[in-house]
matplotlib code that plots the C-alpha trace (Angstrom):
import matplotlib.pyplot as plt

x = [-2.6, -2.2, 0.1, 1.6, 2.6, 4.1, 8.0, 10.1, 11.0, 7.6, 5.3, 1.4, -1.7, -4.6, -6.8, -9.4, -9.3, -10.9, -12.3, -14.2, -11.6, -9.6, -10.6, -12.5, -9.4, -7.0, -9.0, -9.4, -6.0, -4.9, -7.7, -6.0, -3.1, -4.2, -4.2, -7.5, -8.7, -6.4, -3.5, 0.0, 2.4, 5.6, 7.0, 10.2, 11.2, 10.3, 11.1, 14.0, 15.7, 12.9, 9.9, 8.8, 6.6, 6.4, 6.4, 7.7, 5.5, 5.5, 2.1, 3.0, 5.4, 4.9, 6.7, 4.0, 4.5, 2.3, 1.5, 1.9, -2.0, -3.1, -1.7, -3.3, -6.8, -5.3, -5.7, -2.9, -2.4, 1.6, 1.7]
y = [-5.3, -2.7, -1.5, 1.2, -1.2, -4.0, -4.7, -3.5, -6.4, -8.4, -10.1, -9.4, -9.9, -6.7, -8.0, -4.8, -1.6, 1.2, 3.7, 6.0, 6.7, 7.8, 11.0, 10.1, 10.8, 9.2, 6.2, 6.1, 6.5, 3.5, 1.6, 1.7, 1.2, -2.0, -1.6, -3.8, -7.2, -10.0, -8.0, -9.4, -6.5, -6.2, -3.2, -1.9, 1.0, 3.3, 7.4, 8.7, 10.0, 7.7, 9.5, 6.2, 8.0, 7.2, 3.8, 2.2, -1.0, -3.1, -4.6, -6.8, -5.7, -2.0, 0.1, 2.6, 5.4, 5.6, 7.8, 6.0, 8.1, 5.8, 3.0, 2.8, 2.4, -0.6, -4.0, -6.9, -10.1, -12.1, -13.9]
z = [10.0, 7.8, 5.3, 6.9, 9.5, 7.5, 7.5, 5.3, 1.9, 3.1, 0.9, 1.8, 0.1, 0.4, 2.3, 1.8, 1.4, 3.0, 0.0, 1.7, 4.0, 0.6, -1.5, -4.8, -7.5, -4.8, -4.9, -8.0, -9.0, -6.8, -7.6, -12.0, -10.2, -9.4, -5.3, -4.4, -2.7, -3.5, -4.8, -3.8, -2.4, -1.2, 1.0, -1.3, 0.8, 3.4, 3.4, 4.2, 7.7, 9.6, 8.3, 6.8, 3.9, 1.3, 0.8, -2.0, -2.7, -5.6, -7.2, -10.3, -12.0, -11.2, -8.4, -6.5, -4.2, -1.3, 1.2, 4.5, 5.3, 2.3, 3.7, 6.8, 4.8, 3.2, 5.3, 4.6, 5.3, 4.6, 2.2]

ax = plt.figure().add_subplot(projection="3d")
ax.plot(x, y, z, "-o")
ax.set_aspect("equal")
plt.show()
């Protein structure tokens, strides 16, 4: 499954990622952002007026905005 696809206040663990599928400086970016392998997520909210992007995930203690085209390269497991 992947990200975009998770439900909404659901705790997942990345699974992997798909870089190449992501533009250098974006992966990069998410990479410091500490989006990789192992990371535990939650889905915080979805966009508004049904769009769902962005997503609002949380990784640690930080909140992250995410394209919902960035996460579809981004494979998750629940946790």
């Amino acid at each position: 499954m992947t990200l975009d696809g998770l439900e909404h206040a659901t705790q997942a663990r990345i699974v992997a990622v798909d870089w190449p599928a992501l533009a250098g400086d974006e992966a990069k970016r998410l990479r410091a952002l500490g989006v990789d392998e192992g990371a535990e997520i939650k889905v915080l909210h979805r966009g508004v007026f049904g769009t769902r992007d962005p997503l609002a995930i949380r990784i640690g203690r930080m909140t992250i905005a995410l394209r919902r085209a960035h996460a579809a390269a981004i494979e998750v497991e629940p946790a």
